[in-house]
N, C-alpha and C positions, 0 to 999 in steps of 0.2 A: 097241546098238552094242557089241561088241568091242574091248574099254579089256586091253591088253595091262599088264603088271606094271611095263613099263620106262615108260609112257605115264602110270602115276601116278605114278611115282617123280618124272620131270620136271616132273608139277604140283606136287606138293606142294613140290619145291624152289624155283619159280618163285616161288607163293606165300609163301614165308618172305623168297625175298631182297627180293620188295617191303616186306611188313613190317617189315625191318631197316632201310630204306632213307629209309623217309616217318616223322618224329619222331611220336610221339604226344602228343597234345591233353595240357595239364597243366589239372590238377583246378581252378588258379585263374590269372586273368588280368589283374595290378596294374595295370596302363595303361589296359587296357578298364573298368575297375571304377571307376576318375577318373575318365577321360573321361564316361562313363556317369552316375555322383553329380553332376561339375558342372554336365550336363545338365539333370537332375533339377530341382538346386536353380535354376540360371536360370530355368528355367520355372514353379516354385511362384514365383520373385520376381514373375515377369514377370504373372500372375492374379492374386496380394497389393495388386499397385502398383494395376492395373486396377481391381479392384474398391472402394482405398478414396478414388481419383480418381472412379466412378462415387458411391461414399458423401458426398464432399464436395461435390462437385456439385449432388446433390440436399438436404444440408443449405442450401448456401446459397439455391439456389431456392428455397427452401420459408420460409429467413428472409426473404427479401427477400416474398415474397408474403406474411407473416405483419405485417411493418412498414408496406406498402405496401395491406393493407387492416384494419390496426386502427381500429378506429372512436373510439379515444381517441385517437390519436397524428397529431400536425399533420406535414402533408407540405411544409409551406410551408420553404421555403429559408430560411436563415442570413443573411444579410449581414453580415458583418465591417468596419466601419468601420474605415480604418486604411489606410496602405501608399500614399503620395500619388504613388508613381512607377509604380502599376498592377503592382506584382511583385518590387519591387528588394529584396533581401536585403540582411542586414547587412554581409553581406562587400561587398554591392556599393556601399554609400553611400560616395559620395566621402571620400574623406581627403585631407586635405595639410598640408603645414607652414604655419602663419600668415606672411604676411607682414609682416614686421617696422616697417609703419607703425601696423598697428592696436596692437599690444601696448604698453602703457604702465605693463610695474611693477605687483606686488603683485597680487592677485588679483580683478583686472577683467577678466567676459567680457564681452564682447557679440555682439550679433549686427548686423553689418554686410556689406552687398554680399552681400544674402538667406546667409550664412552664419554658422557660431556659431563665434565663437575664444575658445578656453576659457583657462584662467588657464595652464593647461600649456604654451599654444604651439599645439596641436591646431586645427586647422580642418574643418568639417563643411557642407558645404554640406547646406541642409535640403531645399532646393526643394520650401517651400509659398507663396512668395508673400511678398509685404510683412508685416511686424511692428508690433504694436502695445505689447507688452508681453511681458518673460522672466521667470520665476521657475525659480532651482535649489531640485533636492526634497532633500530632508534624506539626510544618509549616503550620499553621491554615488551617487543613483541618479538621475541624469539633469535633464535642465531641465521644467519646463510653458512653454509659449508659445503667446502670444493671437494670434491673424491682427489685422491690422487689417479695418475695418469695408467691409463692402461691400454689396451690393442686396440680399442672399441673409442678411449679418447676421455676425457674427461666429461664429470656428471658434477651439476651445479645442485644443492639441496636445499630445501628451505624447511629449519625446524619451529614452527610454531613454538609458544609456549602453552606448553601442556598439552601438546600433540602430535603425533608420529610425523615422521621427516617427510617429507613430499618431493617431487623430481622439477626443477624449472628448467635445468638444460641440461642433455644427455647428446655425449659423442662429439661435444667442442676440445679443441684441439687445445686453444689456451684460456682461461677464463681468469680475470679481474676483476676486485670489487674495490667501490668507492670507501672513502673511511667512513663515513657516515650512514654505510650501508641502504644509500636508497638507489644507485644507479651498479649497472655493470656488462661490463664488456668481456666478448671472446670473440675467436677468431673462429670460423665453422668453412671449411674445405679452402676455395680462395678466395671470402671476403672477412669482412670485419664488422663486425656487430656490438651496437649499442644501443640498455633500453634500461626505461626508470622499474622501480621494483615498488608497488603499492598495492596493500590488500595482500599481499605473497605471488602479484602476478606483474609478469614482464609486461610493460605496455611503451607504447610510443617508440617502435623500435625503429631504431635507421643503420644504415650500412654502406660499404662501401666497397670496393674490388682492390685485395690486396696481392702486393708480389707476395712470392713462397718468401718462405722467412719472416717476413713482418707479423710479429707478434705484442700482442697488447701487457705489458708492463704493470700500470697501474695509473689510479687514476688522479691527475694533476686539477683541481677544482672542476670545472665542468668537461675537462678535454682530458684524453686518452694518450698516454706516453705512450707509443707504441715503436719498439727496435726492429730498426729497418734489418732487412737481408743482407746489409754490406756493414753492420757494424752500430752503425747509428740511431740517432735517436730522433725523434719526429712527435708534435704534439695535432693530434689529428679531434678535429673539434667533428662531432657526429653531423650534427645539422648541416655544417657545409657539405658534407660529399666526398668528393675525394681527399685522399693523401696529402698531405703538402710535401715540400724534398725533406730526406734526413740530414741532421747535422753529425757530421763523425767526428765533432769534437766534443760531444758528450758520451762519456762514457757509461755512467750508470746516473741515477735518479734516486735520491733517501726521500724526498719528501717534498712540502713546502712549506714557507714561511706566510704566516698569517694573513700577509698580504697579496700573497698565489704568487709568489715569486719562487722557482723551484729551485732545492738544494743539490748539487749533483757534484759527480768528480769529472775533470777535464787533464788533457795530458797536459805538462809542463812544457811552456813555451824554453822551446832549444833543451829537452832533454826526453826524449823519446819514452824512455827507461822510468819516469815517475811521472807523477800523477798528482793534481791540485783538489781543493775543493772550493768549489766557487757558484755566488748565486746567480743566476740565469733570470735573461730575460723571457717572460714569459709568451712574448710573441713569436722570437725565433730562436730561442736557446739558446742566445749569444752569450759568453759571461759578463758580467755588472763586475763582482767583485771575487778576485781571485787570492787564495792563502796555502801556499805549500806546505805548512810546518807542521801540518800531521801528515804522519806515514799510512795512507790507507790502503787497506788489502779491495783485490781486483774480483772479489765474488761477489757486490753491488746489495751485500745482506746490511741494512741499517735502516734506522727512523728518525724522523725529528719530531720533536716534542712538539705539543700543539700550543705552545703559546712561541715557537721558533727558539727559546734560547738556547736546545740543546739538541746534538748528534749523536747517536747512540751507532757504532761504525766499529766492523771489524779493522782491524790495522797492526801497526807491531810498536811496539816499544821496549828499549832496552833488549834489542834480542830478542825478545818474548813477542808470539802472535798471543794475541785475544783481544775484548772489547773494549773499543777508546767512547770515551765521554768528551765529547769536544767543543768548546763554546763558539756559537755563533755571533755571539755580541759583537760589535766593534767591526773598525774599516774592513779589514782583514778575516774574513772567516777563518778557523780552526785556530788561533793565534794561541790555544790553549787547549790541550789534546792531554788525558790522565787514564791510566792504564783502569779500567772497570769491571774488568772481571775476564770468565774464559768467553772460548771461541766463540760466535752466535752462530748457530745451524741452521737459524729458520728466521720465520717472522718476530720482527721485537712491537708488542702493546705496550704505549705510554697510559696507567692511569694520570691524565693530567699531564703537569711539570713534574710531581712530585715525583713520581715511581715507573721504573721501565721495566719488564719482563719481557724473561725467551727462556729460549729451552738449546742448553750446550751440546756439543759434538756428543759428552758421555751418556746424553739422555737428563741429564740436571737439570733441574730450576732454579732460572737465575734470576736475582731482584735485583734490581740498582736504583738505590739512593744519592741524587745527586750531590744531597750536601753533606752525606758519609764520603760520597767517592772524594767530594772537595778536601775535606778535612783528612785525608789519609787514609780513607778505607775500601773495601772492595763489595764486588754483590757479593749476597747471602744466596748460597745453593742448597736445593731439596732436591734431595733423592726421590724418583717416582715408582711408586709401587703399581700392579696391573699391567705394564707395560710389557708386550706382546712379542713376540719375535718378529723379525723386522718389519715393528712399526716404530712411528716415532712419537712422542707427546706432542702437540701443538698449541700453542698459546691462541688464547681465542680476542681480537683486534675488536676496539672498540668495545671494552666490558666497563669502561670509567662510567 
């Protein structure tokens, strides 16, 4: 083709003024170079994540097939005894303010109208059912408490402070606790059991093979009173083993005297028909020191003060049953016996020397002042409100 001179000239200018016209590409592109890196890097996250959700995955499958077919390792479920509302948390156990018929002064709890009013004021509904017996545990960590007895047997509880009751022994025939709330004893089909109580759990237990009948009373310093099947009484120390013989000249057991020498009633030498109080030897319950001159009643309901100078003892005077205050001082135990108030129904709490409570036949609470009862006066009774159809108030041991 015939490309004339003025024909290039017009190309070649054509050519340049587009070049001048469209910007040229730059050697680098800061925005595409981000966008591009973050790219990048989401995607390396996004295969990182994957694969160590695919890593954990297969660890756990592989542990759970590894647990699930060990040949040493029991598959068998747990059972946790404990939690009597089927789930209820601590936060959920009821609270409320006590109402102010049960509170009677100084530090008396109890558990009344299936709930426990503490010496604070505090109310705790437990909902386990009727009560047989409270112990508070040492350094306010909460109470123990016995169910009363039913078909199935009795149920031991243990209530934390500040949280729902827990089950430590279910379907013991009889259970005992120490005053100091760290050891306890029950009797479970035909032997006899004893174990310390730490952390809220029974540990270090021992036992031994008992006749029918022999049942555990209460606890005499490290050893277990336990009344034999004929009558008698027998101090069975755990760590030995067996049984030793019973004595059937102890009749009942109140307590002991600070030196672990036990307080108890004996029958009256050459008189079948009455009954002594006298201090026992603490190796074979033989009595030390005998005093007939208080009248005690034969239902074995009574305590001694923990510093021993005083018996707090159903009995009769002038005619009249109800409680004797009775002094242990001097050769002669009981040499001074003062009528104290009405009948005891249950367990008597000494705060200290100073102050006894229990709870009377009518359902009352009764306070005994010893140097009121000295000077001519009697317990002070409250009336318990909340109190359930046939239940009864119970004084809660060991709230000093």
């Amino acid at each position: 083709m015939a490309v004339t001179q003025d024909d290039l000239e017009r190309a070649l200018r054509e050519t340049f003024s587009r070049q001048v016209a469209v910007p040229p590409p730059l050697a680098a592109d800061p925005a595409g170079l981000a966008i591009g890196r973050a790219r990048r890097i989401r995607h390396r996250r996004t295969l990182t994540g994957l694969s160590l959700a695919a890593v954990a995955t297969a660890a756990v499958t592989a542990g759970m097939a590894q647990l699930g077919g060990h040949p040493g390792r029991s598959t068998t479920p747990t059972v946790v005894l404990g939690d009597p509302r089927g789930g209820a948390t601590a936060a959920a156990w009821p609270v409320a303010p006590a109402p102010p018929a049960p509170r009677a002064g100084g530090d008396v709890e109890l558990i009344v109208g299936g709930a426990l009013v503490t010496a604070e004021g505090e109310r705790y509904d437990l909902g386990i059912g009727p009560v047989e017996r409270a112990q508070r545990l040492p350094e306010h960590g909460g109470w123990l408490v016995v169910g009363a007895p039913t078909p199935a047997g009795r149920t031991l509880w243990v209530v934390p402070s500040g949280d729902a009751p827990q089950v430590l022994l279910a379907g013991a025939e009889a259970v005992v606790l120490s005053p100091d709330g760290r050891q306890v004893a029950w009797r479970d089909g035909d032997g006899l059991f004893a174990a310390g109580l730490v952390a809220n759990r029974l540990l270090a237990t021992a036992g031994t093979t008992a006749a029918q009948g022999a049942t555990p009373v209460r606890f005499v310093g490290d050893r277990v009173l336990v009344r034999s099947r004929t009558g008698g009484h027998l101090l069975w120390r755990p760590a030995a083993g067996p049984l030793p013989d019973g004595d059937r000249r102890v009749l009942d057991v109140y307590g002991a005297l600070p030196d672990g020498r036990p307080v108890g009633r004996v029958p009256a030498d050459g008189n079948p028909g009455r009954s002594c109080l006298a201090v026992l030897d603490p190796a074979d319950l033989a009595p030390t020191a005998t005093g007939c001159a208080a009248p005690l009643a034969g239902d074995g309901l009574g305590a001694v003060s923990p510093d021993g100078r005083w018996l707090l003892v159903n009995g009769r005077t002038g005619g009249t049953d109800g409680a004797l205050l009775v002094d242990l001082t001097g050769p002669e135990p009981g040499h001074a016996a003062r009528a104290a108030g009405p009948t005891i129904s249950g367990e008597v709490a000494w705060n200290g020397a100073t102050m006894a409570a229990y709870v009377d036949r009518g359902g009352a609470l009764a306070r005994v002042d010893p140097d009121k009862v000295l000077a001519g006066g009697r317990a002070s009774t409250t009336m318990l409100s909340g109190v359930t159809s046939g239940e009864r108030p119970v004084v809660v041991a060991g709230a000093s």
